[in-house]
FITORDREN-802952 format. One record per residue: residue in one letter; x, y, z of N, C-alpha, C in turn; residue number from 0. Coordinates in steps of 0.05 Angstrom, whole numbers, plus 32768, in hexadecimal, padded with zeros to 4 digits. Layout:
# residues N
> aa/n_u/n_v/n_w/ca_u/ca_v/ca_w/c_u/c_v/c_w/i
> A/X/Y/Z/X/Y/Z/X/Y/Z/NUM
...
# end
This chain:
# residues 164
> aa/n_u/n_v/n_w/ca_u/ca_v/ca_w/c_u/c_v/c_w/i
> X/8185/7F7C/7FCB/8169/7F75/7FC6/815E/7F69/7FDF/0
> X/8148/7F74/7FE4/813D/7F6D/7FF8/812D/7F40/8000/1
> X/8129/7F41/800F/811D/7F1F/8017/8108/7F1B/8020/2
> X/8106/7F01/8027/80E0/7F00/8033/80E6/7F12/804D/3
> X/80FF/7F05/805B/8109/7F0E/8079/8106/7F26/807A/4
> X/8106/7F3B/8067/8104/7F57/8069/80E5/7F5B/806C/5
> X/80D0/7F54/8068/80B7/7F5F/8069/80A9/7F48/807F/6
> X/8091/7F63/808D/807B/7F56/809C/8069/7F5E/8086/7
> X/8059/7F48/807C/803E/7F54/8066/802F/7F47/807B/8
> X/801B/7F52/807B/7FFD/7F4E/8086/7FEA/7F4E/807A/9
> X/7FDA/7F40/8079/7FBC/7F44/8074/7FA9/7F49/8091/10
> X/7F9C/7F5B/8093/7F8C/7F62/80B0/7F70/7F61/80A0/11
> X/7F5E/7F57/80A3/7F3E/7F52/809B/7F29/7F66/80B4/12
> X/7F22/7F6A/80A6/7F10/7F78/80B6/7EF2/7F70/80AF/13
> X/7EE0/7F7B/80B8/7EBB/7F6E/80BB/7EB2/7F82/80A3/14
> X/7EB7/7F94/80A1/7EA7/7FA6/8091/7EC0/7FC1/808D/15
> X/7EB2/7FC9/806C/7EC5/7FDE/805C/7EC6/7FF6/8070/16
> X/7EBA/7FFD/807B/7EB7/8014/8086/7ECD/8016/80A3/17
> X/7ED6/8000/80AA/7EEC/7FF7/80BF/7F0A/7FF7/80B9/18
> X/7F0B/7FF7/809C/7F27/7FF9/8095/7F36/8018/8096/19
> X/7F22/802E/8098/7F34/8043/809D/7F42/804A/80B4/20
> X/7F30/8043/80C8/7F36/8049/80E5/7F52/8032/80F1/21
> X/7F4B/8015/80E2/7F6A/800B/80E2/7F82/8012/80DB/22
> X/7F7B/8021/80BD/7F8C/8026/80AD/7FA1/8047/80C2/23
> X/7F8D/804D/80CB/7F8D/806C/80D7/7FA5/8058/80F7/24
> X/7F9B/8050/80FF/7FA8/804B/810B/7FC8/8039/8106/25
> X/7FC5/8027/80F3/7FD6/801C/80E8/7FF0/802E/80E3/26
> X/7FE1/8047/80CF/8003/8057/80C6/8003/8068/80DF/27
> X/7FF4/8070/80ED/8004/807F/810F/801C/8073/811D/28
> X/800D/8054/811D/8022/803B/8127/8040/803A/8112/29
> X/803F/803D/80F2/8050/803D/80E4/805D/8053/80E9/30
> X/8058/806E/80EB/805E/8088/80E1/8072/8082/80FB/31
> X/806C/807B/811B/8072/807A/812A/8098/806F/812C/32
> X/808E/804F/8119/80A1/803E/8120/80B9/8049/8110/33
> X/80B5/8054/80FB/80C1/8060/80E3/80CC/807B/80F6/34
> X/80C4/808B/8103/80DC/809C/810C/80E0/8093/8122/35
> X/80DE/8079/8128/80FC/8076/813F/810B/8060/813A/36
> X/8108/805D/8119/811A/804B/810C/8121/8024/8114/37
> X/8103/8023/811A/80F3/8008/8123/80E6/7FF5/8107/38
> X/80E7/800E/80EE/80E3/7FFA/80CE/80F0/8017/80C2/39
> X/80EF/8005/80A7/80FA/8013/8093/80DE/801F/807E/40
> X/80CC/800A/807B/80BD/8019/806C/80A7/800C/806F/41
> X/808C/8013/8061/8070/800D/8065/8062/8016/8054/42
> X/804C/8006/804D/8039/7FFE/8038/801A/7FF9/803A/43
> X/800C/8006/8032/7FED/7FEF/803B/7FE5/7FF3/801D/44
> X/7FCA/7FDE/8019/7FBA/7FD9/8001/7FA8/7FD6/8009/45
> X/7F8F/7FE1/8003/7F74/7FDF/800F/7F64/7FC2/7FF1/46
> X/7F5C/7FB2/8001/7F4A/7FA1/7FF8/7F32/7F9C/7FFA/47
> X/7F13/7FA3/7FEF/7F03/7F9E/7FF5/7EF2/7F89/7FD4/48
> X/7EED/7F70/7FE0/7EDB/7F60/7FCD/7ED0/7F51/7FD6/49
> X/7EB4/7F65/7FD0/7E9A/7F5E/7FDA/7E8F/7F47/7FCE/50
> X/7EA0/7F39/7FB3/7E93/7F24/7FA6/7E9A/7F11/7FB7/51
> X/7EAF/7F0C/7FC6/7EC6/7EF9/7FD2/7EBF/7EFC/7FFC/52
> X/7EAC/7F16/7FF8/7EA9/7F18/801A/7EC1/7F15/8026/53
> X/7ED5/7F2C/8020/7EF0/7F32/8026/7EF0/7F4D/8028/54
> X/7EF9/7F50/8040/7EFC/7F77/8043/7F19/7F78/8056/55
> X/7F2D/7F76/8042/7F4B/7F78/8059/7F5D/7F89/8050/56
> X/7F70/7F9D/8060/7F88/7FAD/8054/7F9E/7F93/8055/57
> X/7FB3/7F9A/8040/7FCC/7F8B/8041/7FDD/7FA6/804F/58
> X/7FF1/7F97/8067/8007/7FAB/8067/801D/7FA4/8065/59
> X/8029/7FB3/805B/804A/7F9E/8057/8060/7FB6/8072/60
> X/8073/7FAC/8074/8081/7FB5/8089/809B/7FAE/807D/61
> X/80AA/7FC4/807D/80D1/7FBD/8073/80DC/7FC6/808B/62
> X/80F0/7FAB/8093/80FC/7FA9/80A2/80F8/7FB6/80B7/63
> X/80DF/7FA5/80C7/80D5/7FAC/80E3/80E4/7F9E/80F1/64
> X/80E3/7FAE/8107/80FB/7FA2/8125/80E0/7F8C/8133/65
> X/80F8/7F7C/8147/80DE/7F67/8154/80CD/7F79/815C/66
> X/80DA/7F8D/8171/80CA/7F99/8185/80AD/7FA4/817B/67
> X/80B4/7FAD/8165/80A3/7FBF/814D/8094/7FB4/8142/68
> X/8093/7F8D/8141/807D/7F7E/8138/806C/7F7A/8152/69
> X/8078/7F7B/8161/806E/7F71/8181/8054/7F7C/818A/70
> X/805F/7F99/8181/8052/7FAC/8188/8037/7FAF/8171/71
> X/8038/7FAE/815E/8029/7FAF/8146/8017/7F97/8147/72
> X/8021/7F86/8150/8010/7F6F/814B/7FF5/7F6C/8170/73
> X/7FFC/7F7C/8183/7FF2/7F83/819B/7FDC/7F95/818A/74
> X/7FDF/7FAC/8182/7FD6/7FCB/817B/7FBF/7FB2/8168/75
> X/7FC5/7FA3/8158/7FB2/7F9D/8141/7F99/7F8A/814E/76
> X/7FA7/7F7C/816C/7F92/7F70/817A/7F7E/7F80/817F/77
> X/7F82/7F9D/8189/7F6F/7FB0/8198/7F62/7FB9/8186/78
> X/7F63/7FB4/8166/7F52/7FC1/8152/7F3F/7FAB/814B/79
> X/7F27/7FBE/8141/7F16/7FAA/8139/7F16/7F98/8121/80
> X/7F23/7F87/8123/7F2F/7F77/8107/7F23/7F57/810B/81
> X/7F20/7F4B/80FA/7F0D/7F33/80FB/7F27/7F1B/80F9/82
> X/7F37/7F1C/80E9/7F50/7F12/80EA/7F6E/7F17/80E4/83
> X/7F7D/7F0A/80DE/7F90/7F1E/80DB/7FA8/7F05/80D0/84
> X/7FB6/7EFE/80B3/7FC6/7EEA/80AD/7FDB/7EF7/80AA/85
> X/7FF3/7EEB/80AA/8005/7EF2/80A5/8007/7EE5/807B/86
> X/8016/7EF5/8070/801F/7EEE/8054/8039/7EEF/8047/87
> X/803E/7EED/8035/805A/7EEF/8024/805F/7F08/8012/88
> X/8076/7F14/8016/8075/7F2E/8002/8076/7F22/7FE9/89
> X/8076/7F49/7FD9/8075/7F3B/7FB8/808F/7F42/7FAF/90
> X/80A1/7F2E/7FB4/80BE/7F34/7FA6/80C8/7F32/7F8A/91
> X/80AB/7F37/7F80/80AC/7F36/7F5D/80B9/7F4C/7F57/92
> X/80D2/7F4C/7F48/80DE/7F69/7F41/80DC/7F73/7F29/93
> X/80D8/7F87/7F2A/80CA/7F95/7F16/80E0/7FAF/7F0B/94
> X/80F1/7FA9/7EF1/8105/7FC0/7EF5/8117/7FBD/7F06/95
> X/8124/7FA4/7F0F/813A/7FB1/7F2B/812C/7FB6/7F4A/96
> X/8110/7FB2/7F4B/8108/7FBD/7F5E/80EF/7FAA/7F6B/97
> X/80EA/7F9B/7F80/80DC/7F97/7F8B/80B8/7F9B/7F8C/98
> X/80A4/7F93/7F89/8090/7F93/7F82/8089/7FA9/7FA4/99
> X/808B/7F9D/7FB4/8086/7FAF/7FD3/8095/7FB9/7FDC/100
> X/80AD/7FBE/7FCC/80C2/7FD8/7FD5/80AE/7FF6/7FC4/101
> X/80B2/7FE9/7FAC/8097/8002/7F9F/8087/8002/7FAC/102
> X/8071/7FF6/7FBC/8056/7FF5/7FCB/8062/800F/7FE0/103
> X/8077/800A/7FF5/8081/8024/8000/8091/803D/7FF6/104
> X/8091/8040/7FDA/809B/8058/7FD0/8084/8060/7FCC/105
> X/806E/804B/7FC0/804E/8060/7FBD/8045/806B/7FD7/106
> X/804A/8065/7FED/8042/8067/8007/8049/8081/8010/107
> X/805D/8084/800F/8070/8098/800F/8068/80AF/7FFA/108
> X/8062/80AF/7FE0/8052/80C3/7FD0/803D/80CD/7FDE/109
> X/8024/80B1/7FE8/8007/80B9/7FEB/800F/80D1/8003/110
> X/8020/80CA/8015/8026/80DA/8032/8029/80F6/8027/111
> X/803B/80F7/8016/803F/8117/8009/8024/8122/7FF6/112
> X/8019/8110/7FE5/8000/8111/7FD9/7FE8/8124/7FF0/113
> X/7FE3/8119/8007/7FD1/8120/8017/7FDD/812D/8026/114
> X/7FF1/813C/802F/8002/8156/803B/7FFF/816F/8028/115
> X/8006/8165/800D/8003/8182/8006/7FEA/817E/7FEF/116
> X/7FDC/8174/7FEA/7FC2/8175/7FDE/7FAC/8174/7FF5/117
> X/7FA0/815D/7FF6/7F88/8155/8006/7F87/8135/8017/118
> X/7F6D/8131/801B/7F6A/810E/8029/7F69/8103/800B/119
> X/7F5C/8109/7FF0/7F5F/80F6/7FDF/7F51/810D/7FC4/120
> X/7F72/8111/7FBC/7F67/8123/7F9E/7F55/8118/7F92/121
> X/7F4D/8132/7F7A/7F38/8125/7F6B/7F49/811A/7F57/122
> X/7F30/810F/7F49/7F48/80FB/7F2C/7F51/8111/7F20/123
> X/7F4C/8125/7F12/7F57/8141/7F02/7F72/8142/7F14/124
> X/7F74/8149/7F31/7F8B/8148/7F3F/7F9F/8133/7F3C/125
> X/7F94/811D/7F3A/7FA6/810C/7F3C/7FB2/8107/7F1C/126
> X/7FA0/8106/7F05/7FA7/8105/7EF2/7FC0/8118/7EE8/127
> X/7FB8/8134/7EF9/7FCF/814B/7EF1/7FE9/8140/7EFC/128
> X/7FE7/8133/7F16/8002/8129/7F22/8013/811B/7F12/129
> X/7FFE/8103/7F0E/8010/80EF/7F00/801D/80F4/7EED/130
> X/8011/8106/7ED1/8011/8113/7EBC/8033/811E/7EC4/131
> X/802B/812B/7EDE/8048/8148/7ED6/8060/813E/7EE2/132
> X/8058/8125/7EF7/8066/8116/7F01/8080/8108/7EEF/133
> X/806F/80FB/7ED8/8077/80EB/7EC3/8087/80F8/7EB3/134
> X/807E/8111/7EA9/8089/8130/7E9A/80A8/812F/7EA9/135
> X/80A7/8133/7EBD/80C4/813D/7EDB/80D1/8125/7EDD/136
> X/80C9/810F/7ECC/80DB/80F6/7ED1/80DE/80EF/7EBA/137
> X/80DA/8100/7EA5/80E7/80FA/7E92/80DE/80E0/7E7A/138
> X/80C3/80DF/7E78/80B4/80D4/7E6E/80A6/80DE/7E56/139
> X/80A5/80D1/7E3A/80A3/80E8/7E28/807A/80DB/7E24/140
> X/8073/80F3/7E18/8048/80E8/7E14/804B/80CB/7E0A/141
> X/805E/80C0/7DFE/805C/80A8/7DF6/805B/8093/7E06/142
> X/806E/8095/7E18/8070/8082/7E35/805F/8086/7E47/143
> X/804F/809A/7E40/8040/80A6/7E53/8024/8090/7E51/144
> X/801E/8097/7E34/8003/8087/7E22/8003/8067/7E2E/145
> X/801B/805F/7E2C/8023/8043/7E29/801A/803E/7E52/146
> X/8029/804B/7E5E/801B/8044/7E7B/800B/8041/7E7D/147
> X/7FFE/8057/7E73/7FDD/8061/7E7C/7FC7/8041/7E74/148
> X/7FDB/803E/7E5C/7FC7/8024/7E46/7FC8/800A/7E5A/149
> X/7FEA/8009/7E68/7FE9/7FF3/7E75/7FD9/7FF5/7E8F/150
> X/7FE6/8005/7E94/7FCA/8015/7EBE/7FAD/8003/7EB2/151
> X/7F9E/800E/7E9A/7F80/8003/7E97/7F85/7FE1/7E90/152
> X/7F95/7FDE/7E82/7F8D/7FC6/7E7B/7F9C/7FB4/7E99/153
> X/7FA7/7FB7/7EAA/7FB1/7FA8/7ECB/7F96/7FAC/7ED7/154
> X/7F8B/7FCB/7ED6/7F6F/7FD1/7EE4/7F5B/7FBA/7EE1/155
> X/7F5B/7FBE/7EC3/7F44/7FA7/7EB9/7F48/7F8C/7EC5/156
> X/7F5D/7F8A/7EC1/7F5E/7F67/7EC6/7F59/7F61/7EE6/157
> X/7F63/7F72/7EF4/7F60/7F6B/7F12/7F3F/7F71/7F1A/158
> X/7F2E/7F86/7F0D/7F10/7F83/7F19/7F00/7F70/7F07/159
> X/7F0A/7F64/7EF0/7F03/7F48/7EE3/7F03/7F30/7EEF/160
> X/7F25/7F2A/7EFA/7F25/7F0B/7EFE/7F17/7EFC/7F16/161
> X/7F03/7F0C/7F23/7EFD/7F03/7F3A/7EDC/7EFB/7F31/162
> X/7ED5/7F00/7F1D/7EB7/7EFE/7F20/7EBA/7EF6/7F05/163
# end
């Protein structure tokens, strides 16, 4: 099981929503990079924007980045247009046996194949079919299926509630 010592999480802030792609764009080049020359193990981002709160920042998490590989990342993030940039704590809440941001980079790892062999960002019908057949191929019967779906809205709900 993984430790704090295993992850760089970040929070990088930026000025405005419209600035987080071109970080982000650059961000997984820098990841994609470090990742085949075996400088981290894995990588993550979460896009945050709340406009109630005047907060516009990606989180990135990083598994087991080498120094050189923070060194370097933390240079690359100076040269972007970012307003600040904190360091944070992973989420080592385990969930199943499993790490809350070890999942954050297995989704990561989907979206990469998601946008290779679909598009930049299916439509919901697309994505709904995925999950759907996904769930089907893993052996999930309509019942378990119902029951996610019920929990997915009601996590949804609560997180664009508790802020306002």
């Amino acid at each position: 099981m993984e430790t704090k010592d295993d992850w760089l999480i970040l929070n990088v802030y930026v000025n405005e929503p419209d600035k987080i792609e071109m970080v982000l764009q650059n961000v997984e080049n820098l990841g994609s990079d470090f990742k085949k020359q075996k400088l981290l193990t894995g990588f993550y981002f979460n896009r945050y924007i709340k406009p109630t709160l005047n907060k516009v920042y990606i989180k990135l998490g990083f598994y087991q980045i080498k120094k050189d590989a923070k060194k370097k990342l933390y240079n690359e993030l100076d040269k972007m247009e970012t307003k600040d940039i904190k360091e944070n704590t992973p989420d080592l809440n385990v969930v199943d046996g499993v790490t809350r941001d070890f999942i954050k980079t297995v989704a990561y790892e989907l979206r990469k194949l998601i946008k290779e062999k679909l598009n930049e960002k299916p439509t919901q019908q697309q994505m709904f079919y995925l999950i759907h057949l996904l769930m089907n191929q893993l052996g999930y019967s309509y019942q378990e299926e119902l029951l996610l779906y019920q929990n997915l809205f009601a996590n949804i709900h609560y997180e664009l509630h508790k802020e306002q």
